[in-house]
PDB file of N, CA, C and O in Angstrom:
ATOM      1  N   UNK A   1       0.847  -1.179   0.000  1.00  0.00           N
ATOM      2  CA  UNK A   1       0.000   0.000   0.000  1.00  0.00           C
ATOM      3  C   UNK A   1       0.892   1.240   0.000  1.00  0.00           C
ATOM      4  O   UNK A   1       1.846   1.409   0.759  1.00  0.00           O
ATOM      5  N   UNK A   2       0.428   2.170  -1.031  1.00  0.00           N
ATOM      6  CA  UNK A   2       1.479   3.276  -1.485  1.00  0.00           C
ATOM      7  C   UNK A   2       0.648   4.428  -0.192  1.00  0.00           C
ATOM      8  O   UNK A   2      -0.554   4.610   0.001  1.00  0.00           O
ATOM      9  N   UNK A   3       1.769   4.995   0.461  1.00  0.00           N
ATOM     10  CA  UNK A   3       1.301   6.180   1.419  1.00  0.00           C
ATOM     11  C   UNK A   3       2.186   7.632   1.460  1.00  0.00           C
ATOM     12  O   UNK A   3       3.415   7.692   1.479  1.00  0.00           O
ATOM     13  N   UNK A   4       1.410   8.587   1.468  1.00  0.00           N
ATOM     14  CA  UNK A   4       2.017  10.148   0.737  1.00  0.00           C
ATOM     15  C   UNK A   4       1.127  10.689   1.275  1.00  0.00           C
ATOM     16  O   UNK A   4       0.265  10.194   2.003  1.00  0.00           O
ATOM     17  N   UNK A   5       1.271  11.746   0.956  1.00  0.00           N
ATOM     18  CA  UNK A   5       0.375  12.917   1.206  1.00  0.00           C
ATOM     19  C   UNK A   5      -1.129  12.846   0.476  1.00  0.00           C
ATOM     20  O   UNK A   5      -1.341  12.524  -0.693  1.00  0.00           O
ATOM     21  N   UNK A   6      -2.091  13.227   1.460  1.00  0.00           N
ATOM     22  CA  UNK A   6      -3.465  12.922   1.177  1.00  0.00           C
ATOM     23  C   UNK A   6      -3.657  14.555   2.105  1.00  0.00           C
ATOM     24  O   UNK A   6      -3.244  14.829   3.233  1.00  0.00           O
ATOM     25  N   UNK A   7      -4.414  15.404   1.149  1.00  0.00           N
ATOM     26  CA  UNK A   7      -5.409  16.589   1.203  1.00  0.00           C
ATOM     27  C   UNK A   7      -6.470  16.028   2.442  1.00  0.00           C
ATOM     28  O   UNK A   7      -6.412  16.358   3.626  1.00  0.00           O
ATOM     29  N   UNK A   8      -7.165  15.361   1.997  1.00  0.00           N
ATOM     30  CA  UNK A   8      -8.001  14.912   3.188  1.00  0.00           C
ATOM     31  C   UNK A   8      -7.673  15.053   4.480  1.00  0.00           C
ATOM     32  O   UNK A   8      -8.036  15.833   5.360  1.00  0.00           O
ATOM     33  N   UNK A   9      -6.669  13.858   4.419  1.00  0.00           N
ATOM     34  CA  UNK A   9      -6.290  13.616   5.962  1.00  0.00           C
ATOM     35  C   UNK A   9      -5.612  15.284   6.856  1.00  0.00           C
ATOM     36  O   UNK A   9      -5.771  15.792   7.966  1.00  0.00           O
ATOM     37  N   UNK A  10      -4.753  15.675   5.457  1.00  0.00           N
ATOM     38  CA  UNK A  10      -3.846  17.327   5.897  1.00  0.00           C
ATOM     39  C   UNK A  10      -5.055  17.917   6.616  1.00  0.00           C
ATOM     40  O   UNK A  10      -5.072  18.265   7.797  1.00  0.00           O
ATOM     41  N   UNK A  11      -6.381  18.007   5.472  1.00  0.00           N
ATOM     42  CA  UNK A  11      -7.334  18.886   6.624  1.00  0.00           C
ATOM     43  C   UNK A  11      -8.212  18.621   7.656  1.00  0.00           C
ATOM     44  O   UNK A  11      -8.673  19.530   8.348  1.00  0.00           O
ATOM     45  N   UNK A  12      -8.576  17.069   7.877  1.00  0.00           N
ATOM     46  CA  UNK A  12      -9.135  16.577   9.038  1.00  0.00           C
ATOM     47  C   UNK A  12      -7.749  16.736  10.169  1.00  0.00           C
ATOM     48  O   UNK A  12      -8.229  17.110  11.239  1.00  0.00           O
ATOM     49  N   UNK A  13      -6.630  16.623  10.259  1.00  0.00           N
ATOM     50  CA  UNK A  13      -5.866  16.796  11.281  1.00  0.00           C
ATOM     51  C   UNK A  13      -5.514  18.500  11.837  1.00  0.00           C
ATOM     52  O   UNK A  13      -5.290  19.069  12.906  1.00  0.00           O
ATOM     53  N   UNK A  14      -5.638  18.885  10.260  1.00  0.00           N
ATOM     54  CA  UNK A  14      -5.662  20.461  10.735  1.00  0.00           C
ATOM     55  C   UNK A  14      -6.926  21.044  11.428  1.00  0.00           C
ATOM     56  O   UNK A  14      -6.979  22.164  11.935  1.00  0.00           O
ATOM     57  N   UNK A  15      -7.785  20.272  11.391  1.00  0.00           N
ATOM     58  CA  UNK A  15      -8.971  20.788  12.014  1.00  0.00           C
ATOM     59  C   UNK A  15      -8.994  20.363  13.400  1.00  0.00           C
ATOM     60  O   UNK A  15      -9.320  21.187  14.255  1.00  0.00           O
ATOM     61  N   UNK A  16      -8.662  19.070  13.755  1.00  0.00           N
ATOM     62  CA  UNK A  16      -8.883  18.732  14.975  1.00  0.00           C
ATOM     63  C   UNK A  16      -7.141  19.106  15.583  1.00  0.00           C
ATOM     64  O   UNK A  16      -6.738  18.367  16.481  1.00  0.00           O
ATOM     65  N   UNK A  17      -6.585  19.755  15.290  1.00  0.00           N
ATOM     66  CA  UNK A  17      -5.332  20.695  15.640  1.00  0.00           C
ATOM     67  C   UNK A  17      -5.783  21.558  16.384  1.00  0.00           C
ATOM     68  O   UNK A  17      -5.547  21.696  17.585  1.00  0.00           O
ATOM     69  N   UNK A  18      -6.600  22.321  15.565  1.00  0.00           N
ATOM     70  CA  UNK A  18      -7.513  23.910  15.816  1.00  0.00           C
ATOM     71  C   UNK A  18      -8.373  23.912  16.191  1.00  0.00           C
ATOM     72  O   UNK A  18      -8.818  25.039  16.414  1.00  0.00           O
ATOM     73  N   UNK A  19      -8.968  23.129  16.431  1.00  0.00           N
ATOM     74  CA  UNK A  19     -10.050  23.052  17.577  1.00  0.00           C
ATOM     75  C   UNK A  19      -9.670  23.027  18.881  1.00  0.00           C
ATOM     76  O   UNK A  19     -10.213  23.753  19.714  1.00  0.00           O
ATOM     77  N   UNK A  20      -8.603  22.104  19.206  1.00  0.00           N
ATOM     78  CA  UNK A  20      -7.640  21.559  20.600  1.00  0.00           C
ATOM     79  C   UNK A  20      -6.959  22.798  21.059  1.00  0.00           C
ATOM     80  O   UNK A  20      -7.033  23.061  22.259  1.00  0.00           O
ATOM     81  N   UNK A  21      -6.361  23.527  20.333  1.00  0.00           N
ATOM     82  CA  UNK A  21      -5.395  24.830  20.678  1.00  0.00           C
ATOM     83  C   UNK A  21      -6.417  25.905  20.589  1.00  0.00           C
ATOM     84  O   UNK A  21      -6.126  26.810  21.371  1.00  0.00           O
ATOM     85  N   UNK A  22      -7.243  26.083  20.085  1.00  0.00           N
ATOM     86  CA  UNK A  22      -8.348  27.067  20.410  1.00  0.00           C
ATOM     87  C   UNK A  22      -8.992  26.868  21.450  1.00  0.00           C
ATOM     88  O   UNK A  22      -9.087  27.864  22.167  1.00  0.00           O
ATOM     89  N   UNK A  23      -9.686  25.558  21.970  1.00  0.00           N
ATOM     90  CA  UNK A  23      -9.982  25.324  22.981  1.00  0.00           C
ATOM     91  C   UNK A  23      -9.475  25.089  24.598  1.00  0.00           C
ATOM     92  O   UNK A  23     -10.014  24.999  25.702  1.00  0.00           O
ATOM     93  N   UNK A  24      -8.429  25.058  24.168  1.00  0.00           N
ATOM     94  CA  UNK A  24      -7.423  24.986  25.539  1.00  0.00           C
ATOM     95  C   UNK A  24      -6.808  26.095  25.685  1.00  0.00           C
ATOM     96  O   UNK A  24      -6.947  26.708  26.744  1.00  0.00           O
ATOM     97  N   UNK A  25      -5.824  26.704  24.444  1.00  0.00           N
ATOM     98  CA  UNK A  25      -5.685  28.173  24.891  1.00  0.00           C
ATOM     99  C   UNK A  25      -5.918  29.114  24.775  1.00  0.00           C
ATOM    100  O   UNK A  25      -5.191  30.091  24.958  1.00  0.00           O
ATOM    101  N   UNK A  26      -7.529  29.065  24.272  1.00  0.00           N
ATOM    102  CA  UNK A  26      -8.262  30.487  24.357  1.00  0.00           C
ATOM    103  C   UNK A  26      -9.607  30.152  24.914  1.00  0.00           C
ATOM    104  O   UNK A  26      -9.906  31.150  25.568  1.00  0.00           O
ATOM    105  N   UNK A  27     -10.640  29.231  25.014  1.00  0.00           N
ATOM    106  CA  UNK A  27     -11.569  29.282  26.109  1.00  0.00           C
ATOM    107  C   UNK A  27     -11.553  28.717  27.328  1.00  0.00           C
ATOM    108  O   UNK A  27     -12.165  29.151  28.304  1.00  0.00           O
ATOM    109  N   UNK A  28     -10.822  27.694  27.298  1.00  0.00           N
ATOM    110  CA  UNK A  28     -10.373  27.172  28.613  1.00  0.00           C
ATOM    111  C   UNK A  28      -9.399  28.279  29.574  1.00  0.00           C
ATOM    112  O   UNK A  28      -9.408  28.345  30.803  1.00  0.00           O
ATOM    113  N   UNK A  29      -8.612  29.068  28.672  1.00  0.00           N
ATOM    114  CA  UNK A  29      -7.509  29.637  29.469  1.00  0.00           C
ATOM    115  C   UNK A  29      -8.287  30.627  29.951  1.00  0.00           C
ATOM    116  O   UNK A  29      -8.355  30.733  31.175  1.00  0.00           O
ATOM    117  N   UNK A  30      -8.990  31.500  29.156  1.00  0.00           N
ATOM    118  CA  UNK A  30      -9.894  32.422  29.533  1.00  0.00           C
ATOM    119  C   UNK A  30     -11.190  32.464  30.780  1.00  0.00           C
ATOM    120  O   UNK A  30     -11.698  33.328  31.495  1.00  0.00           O
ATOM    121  N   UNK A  31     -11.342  31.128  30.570  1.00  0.00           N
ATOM    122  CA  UNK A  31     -12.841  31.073  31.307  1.00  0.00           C
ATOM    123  C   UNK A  31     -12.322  30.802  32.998  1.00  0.00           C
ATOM    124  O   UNK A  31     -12.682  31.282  34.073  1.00  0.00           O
ATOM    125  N   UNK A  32     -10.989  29.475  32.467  1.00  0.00           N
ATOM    126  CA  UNK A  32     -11.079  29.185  33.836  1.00  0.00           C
ATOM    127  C   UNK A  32      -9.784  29.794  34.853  1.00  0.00           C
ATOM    128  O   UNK A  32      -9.680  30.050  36.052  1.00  0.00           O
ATOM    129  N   UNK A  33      -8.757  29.875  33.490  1.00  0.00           N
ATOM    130  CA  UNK A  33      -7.158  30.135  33.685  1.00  0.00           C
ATOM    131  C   UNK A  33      -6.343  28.936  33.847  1.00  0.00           C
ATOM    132  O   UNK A  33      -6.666  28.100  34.690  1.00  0.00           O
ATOM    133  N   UNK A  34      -5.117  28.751  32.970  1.00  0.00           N
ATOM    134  CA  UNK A  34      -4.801  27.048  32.904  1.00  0.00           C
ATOM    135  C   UNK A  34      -3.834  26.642  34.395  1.00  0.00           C
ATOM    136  O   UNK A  34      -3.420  25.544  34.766  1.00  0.00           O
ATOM    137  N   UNK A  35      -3.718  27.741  34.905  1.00  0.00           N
ATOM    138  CA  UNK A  35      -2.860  27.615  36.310  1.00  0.00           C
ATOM    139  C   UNK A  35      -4.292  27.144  37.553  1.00  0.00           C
ATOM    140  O   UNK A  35      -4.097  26.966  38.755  1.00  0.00           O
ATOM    141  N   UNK A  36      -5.071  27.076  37.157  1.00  0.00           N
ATOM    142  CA  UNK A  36      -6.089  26.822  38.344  1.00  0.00           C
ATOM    143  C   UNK A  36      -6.479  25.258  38.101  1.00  0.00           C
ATOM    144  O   UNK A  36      -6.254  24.534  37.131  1.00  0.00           O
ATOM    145  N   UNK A  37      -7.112  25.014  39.271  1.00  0.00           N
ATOM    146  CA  UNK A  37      -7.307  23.320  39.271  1.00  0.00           C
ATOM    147  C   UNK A  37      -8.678  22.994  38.268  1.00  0.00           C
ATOM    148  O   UNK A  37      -8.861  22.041  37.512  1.00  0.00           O
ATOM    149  N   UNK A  38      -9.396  23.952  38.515  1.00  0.00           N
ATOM    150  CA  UNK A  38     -10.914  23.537  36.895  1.00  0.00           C
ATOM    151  C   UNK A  38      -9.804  23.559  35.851  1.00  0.00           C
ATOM    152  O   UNK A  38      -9.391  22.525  35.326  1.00  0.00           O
ATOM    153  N   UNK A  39      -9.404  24.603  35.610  1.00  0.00           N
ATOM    154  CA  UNK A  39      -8.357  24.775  33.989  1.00  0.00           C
ATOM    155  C   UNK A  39      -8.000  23.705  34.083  1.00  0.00           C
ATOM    156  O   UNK A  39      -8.750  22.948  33.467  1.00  0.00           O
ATOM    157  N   UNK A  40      -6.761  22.948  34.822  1.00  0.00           N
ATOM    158  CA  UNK A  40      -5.946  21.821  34.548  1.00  0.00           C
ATOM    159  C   UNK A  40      -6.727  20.757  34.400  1.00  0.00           C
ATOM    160  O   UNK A  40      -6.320  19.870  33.650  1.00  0.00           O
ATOM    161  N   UNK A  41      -8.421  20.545  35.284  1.00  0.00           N
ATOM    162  CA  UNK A  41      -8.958  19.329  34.821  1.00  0.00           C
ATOM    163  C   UNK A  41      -9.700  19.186  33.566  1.00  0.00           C
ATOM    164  O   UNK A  41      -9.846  18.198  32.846  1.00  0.00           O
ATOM    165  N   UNK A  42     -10.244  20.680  33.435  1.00  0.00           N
ATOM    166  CA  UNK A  42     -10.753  20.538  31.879  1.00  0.00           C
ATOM    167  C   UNK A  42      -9.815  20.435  31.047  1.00  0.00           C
ATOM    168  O   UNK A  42     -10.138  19.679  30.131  1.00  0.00           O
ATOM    169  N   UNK A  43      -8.439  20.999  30.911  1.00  0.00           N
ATOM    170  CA  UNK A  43      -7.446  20.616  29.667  1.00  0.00           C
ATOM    171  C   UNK A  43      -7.440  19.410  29.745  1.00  0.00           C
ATOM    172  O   UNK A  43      -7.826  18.745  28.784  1.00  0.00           O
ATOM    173  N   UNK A  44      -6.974  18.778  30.977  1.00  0.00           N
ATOM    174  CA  UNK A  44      -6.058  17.193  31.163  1.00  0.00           C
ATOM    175  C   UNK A  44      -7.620  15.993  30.473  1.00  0.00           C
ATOM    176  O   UNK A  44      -7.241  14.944  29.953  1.00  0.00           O
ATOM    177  N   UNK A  45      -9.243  16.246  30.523  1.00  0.00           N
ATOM    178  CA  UNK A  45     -10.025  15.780  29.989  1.00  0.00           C
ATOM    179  C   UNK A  45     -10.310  16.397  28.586  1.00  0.00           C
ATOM    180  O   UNK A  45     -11.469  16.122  28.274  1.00  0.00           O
ATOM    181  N   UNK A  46      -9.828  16.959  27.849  1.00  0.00           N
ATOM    182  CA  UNK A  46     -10.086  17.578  26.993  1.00  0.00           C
ATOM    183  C   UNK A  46      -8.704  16.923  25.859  1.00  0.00           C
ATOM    184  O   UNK A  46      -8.789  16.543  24.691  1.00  0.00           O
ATOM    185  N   UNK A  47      -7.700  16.988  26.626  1.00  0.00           N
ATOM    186  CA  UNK A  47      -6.631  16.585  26.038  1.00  0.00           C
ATOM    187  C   UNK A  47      -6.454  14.890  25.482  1.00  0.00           C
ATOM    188  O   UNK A  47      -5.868  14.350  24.544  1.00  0.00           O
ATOM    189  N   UNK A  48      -7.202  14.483  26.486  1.00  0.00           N
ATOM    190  CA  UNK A  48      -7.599  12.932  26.857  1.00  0.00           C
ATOM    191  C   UNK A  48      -8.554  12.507  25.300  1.00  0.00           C
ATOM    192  O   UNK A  48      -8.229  11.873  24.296  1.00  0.00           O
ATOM    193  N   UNK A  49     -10.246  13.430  25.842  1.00  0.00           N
ATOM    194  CA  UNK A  49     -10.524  13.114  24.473  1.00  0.00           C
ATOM    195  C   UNK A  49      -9.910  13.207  23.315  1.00  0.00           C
ATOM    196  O   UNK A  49      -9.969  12.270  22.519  1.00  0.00           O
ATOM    197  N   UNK A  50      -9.031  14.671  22.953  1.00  0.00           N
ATOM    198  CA  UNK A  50      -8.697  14.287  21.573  1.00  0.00           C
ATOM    199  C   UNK A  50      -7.922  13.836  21.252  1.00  0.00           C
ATOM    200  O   UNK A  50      -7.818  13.598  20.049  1.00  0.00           O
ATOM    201  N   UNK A  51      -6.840  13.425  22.249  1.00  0.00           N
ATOM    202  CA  UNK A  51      -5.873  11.862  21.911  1.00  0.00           C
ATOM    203  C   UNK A  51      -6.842  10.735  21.611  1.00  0.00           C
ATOM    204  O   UNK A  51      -6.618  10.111  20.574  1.00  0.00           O
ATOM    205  N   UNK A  52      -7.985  10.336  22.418  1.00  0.00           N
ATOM    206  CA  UNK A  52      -8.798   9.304  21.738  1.00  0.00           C
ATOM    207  C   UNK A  52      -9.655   9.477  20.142  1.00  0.00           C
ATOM    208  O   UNK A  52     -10.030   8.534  19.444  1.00  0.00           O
ATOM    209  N   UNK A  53      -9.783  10.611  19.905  1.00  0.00           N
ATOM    210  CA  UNK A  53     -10.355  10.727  18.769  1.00  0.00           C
ATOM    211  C   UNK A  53      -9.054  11.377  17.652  1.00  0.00           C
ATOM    212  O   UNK A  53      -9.434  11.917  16.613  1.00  0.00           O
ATOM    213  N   UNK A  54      -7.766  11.294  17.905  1.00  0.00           N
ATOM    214  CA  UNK A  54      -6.319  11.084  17.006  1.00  0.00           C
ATOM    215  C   UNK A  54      -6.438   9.562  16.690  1.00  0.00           C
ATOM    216  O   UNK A  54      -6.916   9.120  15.646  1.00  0.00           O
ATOM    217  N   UNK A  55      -6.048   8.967  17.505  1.00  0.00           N
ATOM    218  CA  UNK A  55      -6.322   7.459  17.621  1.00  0.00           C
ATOM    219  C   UNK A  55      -7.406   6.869  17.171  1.00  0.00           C
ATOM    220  O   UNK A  55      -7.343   5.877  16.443  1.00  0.00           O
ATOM    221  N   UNK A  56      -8.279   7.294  17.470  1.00  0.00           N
ATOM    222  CA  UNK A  56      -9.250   6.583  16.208  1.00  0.00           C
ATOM    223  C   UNK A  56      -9.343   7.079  15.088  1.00  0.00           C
ATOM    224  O   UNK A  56      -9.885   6.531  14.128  1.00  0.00           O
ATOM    225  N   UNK A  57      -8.758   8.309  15.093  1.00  0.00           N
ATOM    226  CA  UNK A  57      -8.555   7.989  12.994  1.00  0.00           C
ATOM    227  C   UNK A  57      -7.603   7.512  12.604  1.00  0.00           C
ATOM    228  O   UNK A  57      -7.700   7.083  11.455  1.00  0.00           O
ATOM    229  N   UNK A  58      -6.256   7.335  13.292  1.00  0.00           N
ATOM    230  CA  UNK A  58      -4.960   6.996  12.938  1.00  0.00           C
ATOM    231  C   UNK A  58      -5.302   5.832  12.536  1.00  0.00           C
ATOM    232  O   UNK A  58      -4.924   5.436  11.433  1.00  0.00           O
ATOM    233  N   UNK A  59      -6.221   4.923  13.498  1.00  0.00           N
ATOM    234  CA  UNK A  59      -6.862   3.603  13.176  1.00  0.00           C
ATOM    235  C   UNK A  59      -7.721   3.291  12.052  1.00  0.00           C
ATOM    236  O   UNK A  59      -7.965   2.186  11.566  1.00  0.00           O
ATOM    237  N   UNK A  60      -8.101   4.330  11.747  1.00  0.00           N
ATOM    238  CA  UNK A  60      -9.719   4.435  10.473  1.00  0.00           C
ATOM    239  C   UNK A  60      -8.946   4.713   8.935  1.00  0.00           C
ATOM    240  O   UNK A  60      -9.210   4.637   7.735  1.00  0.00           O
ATOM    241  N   UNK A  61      -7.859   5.070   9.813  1.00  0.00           N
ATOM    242  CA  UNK A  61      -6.826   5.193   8.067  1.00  0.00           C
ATOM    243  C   UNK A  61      -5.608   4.062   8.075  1.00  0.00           C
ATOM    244  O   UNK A  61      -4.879   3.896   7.098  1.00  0.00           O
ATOM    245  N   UNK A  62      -5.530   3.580   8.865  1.00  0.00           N
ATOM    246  CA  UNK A  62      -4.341   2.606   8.438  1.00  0.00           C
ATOM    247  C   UNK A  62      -4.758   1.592   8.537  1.00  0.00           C
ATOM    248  O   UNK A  62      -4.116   0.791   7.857  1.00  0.00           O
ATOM    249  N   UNK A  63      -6.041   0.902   9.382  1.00  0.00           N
ATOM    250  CA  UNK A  63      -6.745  -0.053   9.108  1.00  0.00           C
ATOM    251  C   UNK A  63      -7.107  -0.395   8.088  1.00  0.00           C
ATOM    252  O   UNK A  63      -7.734   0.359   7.344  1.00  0.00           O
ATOM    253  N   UNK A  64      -6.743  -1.890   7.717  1.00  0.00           N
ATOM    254  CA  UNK A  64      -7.357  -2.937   6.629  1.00  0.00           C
ATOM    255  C   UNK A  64      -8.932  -2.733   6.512  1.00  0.00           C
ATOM    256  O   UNK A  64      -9.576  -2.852   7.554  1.00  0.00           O
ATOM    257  N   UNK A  65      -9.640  -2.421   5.277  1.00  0.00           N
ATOM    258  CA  UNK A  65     -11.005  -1.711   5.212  1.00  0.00           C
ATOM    259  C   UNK A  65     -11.883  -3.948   5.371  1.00  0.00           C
ATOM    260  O   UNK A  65     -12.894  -4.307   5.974  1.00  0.00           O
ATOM    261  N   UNK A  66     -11.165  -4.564   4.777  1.00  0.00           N
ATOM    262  CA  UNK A  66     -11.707  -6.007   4.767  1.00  0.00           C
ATOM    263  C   UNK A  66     -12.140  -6.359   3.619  1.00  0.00           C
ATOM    264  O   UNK A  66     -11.399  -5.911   2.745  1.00  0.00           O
ATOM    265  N   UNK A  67     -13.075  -7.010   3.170  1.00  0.00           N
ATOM    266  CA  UNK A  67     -13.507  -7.541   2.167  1.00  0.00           C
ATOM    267  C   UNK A  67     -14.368  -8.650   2.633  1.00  0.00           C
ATOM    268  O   UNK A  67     -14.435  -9.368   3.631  1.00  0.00           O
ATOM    269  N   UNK A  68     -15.267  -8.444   1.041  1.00  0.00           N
ATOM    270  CA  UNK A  68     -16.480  -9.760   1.452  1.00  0.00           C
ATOM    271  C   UNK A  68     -16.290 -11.020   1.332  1.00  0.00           C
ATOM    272  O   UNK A  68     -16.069 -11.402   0.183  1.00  0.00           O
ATOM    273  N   UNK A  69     -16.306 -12.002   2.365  1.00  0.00           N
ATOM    274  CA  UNK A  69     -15.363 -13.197   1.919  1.00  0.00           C
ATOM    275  C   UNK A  69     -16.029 -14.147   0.925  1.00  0.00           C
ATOM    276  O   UNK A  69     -17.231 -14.037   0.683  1.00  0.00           O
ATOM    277  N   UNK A  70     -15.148 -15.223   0.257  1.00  0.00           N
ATOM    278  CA  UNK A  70     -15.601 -15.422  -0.979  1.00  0.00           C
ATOM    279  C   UNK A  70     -16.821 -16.262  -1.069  1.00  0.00           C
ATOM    280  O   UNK A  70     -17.403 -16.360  -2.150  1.00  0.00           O
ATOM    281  N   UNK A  71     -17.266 -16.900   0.034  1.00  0.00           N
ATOM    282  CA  UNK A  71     -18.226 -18.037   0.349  1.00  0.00           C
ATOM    283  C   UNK A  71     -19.876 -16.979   0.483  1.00  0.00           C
ATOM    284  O   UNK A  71     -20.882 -17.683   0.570  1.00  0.00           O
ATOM    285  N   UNK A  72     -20.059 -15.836   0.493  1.00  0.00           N
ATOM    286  CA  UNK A  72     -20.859 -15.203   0.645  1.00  0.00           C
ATOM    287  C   UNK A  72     -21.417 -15.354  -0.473  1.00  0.00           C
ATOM    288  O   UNK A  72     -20.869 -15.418  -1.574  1.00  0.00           O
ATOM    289  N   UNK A  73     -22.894 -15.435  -0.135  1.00  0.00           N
ATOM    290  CA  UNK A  73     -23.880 -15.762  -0.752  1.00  0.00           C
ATOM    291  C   UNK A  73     -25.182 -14.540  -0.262  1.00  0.00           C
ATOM    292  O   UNK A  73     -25.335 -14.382   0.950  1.00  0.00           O
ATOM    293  N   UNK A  74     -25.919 -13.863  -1.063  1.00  0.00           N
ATOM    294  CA  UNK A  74     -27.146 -13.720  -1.150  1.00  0.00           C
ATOM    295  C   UNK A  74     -28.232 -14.424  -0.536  1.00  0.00           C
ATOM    296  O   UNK A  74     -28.211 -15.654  -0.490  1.00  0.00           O
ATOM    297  N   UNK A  75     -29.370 -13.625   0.036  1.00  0.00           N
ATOM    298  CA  UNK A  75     -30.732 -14.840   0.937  1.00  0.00           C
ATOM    299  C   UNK A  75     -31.490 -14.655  -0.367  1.00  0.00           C
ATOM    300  O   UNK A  75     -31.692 -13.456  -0.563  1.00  0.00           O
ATOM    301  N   UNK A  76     -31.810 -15.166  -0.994  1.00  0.00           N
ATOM    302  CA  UNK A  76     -32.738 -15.699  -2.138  1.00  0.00           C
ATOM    303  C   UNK A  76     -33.932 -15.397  -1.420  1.00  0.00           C
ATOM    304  O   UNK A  76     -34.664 -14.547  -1.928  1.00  0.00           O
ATOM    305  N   UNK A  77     -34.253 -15.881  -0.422  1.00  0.00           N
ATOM    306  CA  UNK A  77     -35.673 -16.174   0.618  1.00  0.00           C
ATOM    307  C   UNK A  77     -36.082 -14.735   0.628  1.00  0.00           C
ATOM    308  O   UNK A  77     -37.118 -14.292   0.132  1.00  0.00           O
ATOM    309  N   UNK A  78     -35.023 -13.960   1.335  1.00  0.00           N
ATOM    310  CA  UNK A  78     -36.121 -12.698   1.399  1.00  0.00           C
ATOM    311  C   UNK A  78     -36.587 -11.635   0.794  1.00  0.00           C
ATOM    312  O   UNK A  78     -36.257 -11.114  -0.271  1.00  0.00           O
ATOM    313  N   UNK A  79     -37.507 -11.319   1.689  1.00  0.00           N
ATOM    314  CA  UNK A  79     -38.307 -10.930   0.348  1.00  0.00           C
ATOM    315  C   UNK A  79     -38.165  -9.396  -0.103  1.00  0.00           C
ATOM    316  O   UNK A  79     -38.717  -9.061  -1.151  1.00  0.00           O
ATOM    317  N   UNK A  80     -37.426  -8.425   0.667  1.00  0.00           N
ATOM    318  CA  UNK A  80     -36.852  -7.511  -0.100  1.00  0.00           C
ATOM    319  C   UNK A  80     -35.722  -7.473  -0.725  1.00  0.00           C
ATOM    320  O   UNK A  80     -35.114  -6.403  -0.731  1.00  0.00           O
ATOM    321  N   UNK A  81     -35.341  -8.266  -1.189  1.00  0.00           N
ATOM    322  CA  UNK A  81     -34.091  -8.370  -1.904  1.00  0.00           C
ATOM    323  C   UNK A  81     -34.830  -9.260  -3.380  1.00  0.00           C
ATOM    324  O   UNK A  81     -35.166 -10.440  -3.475  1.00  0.00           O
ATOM    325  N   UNK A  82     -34.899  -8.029  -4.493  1.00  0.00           N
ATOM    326  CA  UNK A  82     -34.713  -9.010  -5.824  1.00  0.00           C
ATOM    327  C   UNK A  82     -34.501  -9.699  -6.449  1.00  0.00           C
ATOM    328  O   UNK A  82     -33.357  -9.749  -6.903  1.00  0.00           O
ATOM    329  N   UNK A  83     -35.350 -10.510  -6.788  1.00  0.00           N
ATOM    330  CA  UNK A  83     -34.502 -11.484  -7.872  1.00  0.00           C
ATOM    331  C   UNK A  83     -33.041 -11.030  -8.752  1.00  0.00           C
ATOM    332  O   UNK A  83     -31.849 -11.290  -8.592  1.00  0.00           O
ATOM    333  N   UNK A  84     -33.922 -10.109  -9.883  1.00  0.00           N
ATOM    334  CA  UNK A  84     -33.647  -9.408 -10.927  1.00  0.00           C
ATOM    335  C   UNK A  84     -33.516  -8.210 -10.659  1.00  0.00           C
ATOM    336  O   UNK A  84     -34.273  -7.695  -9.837  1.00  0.00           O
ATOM    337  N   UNK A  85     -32.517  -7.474 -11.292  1.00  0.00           N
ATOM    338  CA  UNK A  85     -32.443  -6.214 -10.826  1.00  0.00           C
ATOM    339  C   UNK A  85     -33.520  -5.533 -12.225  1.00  0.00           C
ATOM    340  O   UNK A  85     -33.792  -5.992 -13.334  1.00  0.00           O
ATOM    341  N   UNK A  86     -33.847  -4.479 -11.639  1.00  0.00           N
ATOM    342  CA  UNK A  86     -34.873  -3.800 -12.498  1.00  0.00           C
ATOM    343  C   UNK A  86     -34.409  -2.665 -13.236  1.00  0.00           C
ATOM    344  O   UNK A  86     -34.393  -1.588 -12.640  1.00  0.00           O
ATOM    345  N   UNK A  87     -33.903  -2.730 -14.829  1.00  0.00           N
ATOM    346  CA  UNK A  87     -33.446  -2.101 -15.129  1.00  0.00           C
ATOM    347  C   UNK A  87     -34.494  -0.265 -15.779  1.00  0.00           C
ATOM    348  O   UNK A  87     -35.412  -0.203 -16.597  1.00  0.00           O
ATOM    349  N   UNK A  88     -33.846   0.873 -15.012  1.00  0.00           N
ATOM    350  CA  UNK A  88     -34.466   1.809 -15.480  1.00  0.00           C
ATOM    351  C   UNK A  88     -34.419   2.840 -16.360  1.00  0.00           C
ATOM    352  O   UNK A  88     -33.361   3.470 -16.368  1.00  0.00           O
ATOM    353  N   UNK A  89     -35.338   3.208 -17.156  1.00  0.00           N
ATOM    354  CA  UNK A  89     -34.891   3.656 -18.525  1.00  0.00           C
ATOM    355  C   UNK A  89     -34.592   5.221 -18.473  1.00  0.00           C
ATOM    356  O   UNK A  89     -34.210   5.811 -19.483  1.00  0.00           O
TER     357      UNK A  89
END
């Protein structure tokens, strides 16, 4: 698997960059001040989430997407699923 630079990913990370540093050092710092004990627990939970939501995309992009394995079969039986596909003009 060939890996480079992807636009996408540049701006989903730049976004959740700028959200984190906006939020920690300009409403958090502001509201609560990052030297006080609310400041430090809202950063230190704040920081928390978006290491978990780094990590789950780091995972959502380097993860194997899978495939349908080859023994898969169609339910014939039911009954929203077509025979025939219905071609439209």
């Amino acid at each position: 698997m060939k890996r480079g630079f992807s636009f996408s990913v540049t701006v989903v990370v730049s976004a959740i960059v700028f959200i984190y540093f906006c939020t920690v050092f300009v409403f958090i710092d502001r509201w609560f001040g990052l030297m006080t004990s609310p400041g430090i627990m809202n950063a230190v939970a704040f920081t928390g989430v978006a290491f978990m939501c780094v990590l789950n995309y780091a995972y959502a992009i380097l993860a194997d997407p899978g495939r349908v394995p080859s023994s898969f079969m169609p339910d014939i039986e039911d009954p929203e699923v077509p025979i025939h596909e219905i071609k439209r003009k």
